[in-house]
C-alpha positions as a LaTeX table, in Angstrom:
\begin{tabular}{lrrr}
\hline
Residue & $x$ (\AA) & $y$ (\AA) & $z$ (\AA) \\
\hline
Unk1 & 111.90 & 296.31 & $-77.47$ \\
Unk2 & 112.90 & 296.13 & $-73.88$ \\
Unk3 & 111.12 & 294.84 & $-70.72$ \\
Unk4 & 113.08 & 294.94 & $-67.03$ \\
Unk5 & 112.50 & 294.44 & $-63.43$ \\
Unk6 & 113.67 & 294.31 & $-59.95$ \\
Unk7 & 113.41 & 291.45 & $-58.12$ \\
Unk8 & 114.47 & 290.63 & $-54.49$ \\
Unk9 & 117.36 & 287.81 & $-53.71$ \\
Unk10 & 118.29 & 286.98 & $-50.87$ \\
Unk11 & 121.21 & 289.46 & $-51.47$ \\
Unk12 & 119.66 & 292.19 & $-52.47$ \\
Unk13 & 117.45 & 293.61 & $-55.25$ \\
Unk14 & 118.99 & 292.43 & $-58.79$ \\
Unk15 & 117.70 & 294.22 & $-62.00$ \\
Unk16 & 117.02 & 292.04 & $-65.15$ \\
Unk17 & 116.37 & 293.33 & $-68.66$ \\
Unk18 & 115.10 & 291.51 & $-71.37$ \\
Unk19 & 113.93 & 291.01 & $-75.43$ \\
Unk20 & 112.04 & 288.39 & $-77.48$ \\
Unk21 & 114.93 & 286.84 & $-77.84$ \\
Unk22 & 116.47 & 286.59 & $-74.20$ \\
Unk23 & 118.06 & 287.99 & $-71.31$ \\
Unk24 & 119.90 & 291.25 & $-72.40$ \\
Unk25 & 121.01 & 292.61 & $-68.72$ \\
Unk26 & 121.10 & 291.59 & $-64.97$ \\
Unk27 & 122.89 & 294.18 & $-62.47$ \\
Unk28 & 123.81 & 292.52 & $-59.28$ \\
Unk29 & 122.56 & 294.16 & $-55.74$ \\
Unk30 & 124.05 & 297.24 & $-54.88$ \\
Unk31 & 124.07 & 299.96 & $-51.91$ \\
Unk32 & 120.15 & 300.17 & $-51.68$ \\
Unk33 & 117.44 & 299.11 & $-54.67$ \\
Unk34 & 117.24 & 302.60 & $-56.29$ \\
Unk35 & 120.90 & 302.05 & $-57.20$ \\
Unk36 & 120.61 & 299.02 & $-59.05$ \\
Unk37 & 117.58 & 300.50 & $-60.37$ \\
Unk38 & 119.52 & 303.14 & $-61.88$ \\
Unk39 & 122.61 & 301.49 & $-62.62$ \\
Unk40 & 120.21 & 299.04 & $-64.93$ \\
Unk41 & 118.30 & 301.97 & $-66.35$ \\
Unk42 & 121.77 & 303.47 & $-67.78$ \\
Unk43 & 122.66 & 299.76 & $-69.33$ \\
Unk44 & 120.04 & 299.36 & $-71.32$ \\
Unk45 & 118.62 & 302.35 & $-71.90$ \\
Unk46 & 115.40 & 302.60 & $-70.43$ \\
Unk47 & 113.33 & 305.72 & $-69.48$ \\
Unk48 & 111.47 & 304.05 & $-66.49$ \\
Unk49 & 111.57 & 300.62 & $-64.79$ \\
Unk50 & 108.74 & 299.63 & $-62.86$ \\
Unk51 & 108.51 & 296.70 & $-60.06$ \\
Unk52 & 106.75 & 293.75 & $-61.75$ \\
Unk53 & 105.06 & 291.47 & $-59.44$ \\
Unk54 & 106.66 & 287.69 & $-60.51$ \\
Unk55 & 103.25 & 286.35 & $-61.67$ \\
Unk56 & 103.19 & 289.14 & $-64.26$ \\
Unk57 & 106.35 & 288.44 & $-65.81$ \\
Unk58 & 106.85 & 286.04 & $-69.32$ \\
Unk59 & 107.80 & 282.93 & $-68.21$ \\
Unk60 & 111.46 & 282.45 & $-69.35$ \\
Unk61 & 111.86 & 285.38 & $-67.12$ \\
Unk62 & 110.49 & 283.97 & $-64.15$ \\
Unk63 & 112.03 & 280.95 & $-64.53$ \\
Unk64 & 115.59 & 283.29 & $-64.72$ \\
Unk65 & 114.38 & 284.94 & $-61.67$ \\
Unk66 & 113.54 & 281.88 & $-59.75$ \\
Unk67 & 116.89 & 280.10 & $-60.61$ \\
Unk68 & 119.10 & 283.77 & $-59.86$ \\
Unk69 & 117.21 & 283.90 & $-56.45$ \\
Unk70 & 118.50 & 280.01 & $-55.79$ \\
Unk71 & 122.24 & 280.61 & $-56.91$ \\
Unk72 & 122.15 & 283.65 & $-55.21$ \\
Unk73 & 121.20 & 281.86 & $-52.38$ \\
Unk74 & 123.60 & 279.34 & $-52.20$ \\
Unk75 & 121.48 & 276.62 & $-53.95$ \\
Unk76 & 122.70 & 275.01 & $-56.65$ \\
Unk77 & 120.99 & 276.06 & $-59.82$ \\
Unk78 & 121.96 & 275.70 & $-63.73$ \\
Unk79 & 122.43 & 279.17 & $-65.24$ \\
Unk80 & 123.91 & 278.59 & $-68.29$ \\
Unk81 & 120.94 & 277.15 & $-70.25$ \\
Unk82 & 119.18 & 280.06 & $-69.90$ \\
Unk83 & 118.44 & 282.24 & $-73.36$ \\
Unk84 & 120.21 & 285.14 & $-73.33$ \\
Unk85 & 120.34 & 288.29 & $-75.97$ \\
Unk86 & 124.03 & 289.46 & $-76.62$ \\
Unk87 & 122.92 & 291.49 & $-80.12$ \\
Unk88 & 124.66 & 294.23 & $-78.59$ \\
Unk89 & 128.19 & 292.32 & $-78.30$ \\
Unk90 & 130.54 & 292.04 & $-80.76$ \\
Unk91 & 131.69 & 288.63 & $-82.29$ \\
Unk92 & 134.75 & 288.66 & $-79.80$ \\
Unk93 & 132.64 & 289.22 & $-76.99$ \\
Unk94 & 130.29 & 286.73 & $-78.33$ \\
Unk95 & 133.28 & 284.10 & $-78.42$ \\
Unk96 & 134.63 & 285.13 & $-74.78$ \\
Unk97 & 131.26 & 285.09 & $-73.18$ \\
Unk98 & 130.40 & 281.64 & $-74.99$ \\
Unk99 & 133.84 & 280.58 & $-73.57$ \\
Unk100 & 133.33 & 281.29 & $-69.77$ \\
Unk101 & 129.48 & 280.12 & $-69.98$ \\
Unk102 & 131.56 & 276.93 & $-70.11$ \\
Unk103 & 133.28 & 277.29 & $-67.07$ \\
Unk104 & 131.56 & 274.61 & $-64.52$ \\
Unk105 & 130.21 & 276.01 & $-61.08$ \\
Unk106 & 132.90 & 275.67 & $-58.68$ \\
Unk107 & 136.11 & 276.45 & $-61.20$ \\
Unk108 & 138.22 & 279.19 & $-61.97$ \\
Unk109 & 140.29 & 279.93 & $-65.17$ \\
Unk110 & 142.22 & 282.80 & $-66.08$ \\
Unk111 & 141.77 & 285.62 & $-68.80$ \\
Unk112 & 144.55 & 283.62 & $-70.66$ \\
Unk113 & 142.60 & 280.37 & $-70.89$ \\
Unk114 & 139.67 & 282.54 & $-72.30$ \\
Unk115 & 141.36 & 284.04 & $-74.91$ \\
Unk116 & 143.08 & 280.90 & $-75.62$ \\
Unk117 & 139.46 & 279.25 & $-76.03$ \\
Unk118 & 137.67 & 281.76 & $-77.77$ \\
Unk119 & 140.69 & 281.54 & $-80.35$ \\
Unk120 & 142.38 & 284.71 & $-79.78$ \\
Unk121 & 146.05 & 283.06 & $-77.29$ \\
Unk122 & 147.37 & 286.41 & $-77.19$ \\
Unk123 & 144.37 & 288.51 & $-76.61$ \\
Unk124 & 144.38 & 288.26 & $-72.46$ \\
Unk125 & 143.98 & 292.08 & $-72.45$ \\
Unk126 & 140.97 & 292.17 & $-74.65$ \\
Unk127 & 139.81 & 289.29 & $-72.65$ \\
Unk128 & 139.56 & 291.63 & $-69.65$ \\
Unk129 & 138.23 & 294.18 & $-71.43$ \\
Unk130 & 135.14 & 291.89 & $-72.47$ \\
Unk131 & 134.56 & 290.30 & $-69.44$ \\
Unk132 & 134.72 & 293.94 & $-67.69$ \\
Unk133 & 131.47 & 294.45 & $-70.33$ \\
Unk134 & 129.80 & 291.65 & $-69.39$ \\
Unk135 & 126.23 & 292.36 & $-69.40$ \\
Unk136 & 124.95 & 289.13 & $-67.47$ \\
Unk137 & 126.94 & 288.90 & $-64.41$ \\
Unk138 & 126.63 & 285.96 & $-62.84$ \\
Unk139 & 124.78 & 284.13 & $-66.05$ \\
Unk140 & 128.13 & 284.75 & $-68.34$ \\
Unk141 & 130.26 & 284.10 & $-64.77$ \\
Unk142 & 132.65 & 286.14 & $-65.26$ \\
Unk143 & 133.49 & 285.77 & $-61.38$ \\
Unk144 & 135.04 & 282.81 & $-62.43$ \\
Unk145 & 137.84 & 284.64 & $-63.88$ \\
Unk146 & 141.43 & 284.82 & $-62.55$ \\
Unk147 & 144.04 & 286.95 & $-63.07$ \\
Unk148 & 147.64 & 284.89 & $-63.88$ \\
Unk149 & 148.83 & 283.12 & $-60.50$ \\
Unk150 & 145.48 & 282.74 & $-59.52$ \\
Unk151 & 145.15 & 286.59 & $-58.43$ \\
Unk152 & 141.46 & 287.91 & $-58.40$ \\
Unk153 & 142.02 & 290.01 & $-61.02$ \\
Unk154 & 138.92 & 292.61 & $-61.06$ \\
Unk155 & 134.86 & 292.89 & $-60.91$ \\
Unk156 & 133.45 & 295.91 & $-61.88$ \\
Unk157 & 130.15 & 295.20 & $-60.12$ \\
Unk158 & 128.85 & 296.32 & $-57.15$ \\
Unk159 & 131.24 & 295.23 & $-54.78$ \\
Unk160 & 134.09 & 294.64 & $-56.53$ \\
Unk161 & 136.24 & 291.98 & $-55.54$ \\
Unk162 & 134.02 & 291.47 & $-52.21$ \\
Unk163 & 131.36 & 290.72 & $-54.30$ \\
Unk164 & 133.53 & 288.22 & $-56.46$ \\
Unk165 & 135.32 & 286.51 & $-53.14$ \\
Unk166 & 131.29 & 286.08 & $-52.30$ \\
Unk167 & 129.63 & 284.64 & $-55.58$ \\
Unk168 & 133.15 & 282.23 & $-55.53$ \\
Unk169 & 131.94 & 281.40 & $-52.18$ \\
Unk170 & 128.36 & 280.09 & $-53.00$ \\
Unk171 & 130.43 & 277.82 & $-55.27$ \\
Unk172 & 132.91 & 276.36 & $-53.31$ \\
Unk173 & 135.88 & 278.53 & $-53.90$ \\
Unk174 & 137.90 & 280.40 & $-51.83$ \\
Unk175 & 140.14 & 282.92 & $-53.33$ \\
Unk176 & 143.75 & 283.29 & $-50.73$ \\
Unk177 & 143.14 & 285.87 & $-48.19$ \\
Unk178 & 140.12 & 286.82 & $-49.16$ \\
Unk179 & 137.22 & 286.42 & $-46.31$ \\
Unk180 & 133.54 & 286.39 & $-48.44$ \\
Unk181 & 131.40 & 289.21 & $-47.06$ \\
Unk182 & 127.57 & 289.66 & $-48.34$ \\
Unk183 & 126.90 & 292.50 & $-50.88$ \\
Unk184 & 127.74 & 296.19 & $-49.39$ \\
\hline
\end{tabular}
């Protein structure tokens, strides 16, 4: 069984899903909060998604929400502790998500390294393909990923690559001739 909520940042309303188990979804801010609303509705399947008040929620989720809010903010704050779900991704996914949760805050590697660490060298193009499915932006940092020749390579969330050139930002990287803008 699912749970989800909006919560404010100080980017924009994100949406986060969640099991027993752990965080299943997170959609990053887009155009106004009804969008993310429904953008997180269609990921995970839910018929309605109510506004939870923060003292209401379990507290592995708050604890998510409070840390999100900080990154998101341009604090530093340790994401990739935090208990996620991925039942719906396959083993490869698994692997390439486990991979880039390894990426430290503040560096960049490229859908070649990935493959190359989740044990699949030749596999760039799946790579992409996985890390376009991400489900936890952000948690499973996919911005961190670079195309080959340190080209930004895509992000399919809100955004796009303004979004990316922005979450870089809050780390401490720059991509070339890209000027970080806040969310659309």
């Amino acid at each position: 069984m699912l749970s989800a909520t909006l919560f404010e940042t100080p980017l924009g309303a994100c949406g986060l899903a969640w099991s027993e188990r752990g965080l299943v979804a997170l959609e990053l801010p887009g155009p106004s909060r009804g969008s993310t609303r429904a953008r997180l509705r269609e990921r995970v399947g839910l018929e309605a998604l109510d506004d939870e008040p923060p003292r209401t929620l379990p507290a592995p989720v708050r604890d998510a929400v409070d840390r999100l809010r900080r990154f998101l903010g341009g604090a530093p704050a340790a994401l990739d502790d935090l208990p996620l779900d991925l039942g719906r991704a396959t083993d490869f996914e698994r692997r390439v998500y486990a991979a880039l949760r390894a990426v430290p805050r503040g560096r960049t590697c490229t859908y070649g390294d990935l493959a190359s660490a989740a044990g699949e060298p030749r596999a760039a193009r799946a790579v992409g393909r996985a890390v376009g499915a991400n489900p936890l932006p952000v948690l499973i940092p996919c911005h961190r990923v670079l195309a080959a020749g340190g080209r930004p390579g895509g992000f399919s969330a809100p955004g796009g690559l303004a979004t990316k050139a922005r979450l870089l930002a809050l780390e401490g990287v720059l991509l070339p001739g890209r000027e970080p803008t806040l969310f659309p």
